[in-house]
Steps between C-alpha positions, in 0.01 A plus 500: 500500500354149502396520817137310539190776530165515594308598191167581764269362264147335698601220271778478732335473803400174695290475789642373845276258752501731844711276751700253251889571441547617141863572364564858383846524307599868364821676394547862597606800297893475521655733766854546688550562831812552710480315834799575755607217658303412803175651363177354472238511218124469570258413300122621431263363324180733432310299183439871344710716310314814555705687339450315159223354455123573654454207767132441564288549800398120655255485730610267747837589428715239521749347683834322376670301716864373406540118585822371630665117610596216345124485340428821372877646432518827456841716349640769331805499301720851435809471325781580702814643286771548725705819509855506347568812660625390823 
């Protein structure tokens, strides 16, 4: 689909300093989604995909905090295709 993937190779990996901001960019698996008008969406983020792929035990486990203002900026950005059935 040419859609970018993560291969989960260790090669992959690379280690993040506890307590420094570090930039995570992902796509997700395409999906569609009727929202009435009015509705809300809300979003989760876990860091595991249990149902995929075997997620480790980490002793401490750790935290992820999401940083947000004008020095950390944090978004996400879902298409929006309006309906033509109106």
């Amino acid at each position: 689909m040419n859609l970018p993937y993560h291969r989960s190779f260790a090669d992959d990996m690379l280690a993040l300093t506890p307590g420094e901001p570090a930039e995570l960019v992902f796509d997700l698996q395409p999906t569609s989604y009727v929202f009435l008008e009015g509705h809300r969406i809300r979003v989760t983020i876990t860091c595991a995909d249990k149902d995929t792929f075997a997620t480790p035990l980490l002793e401490p486990i750790p935290t992820v905090s999401l940083l947000r203002g004008p020095a950390c900026p944090s978004r996400i950005v879902l298409p929006i295709i309006r309906s033509s059935m109106r």
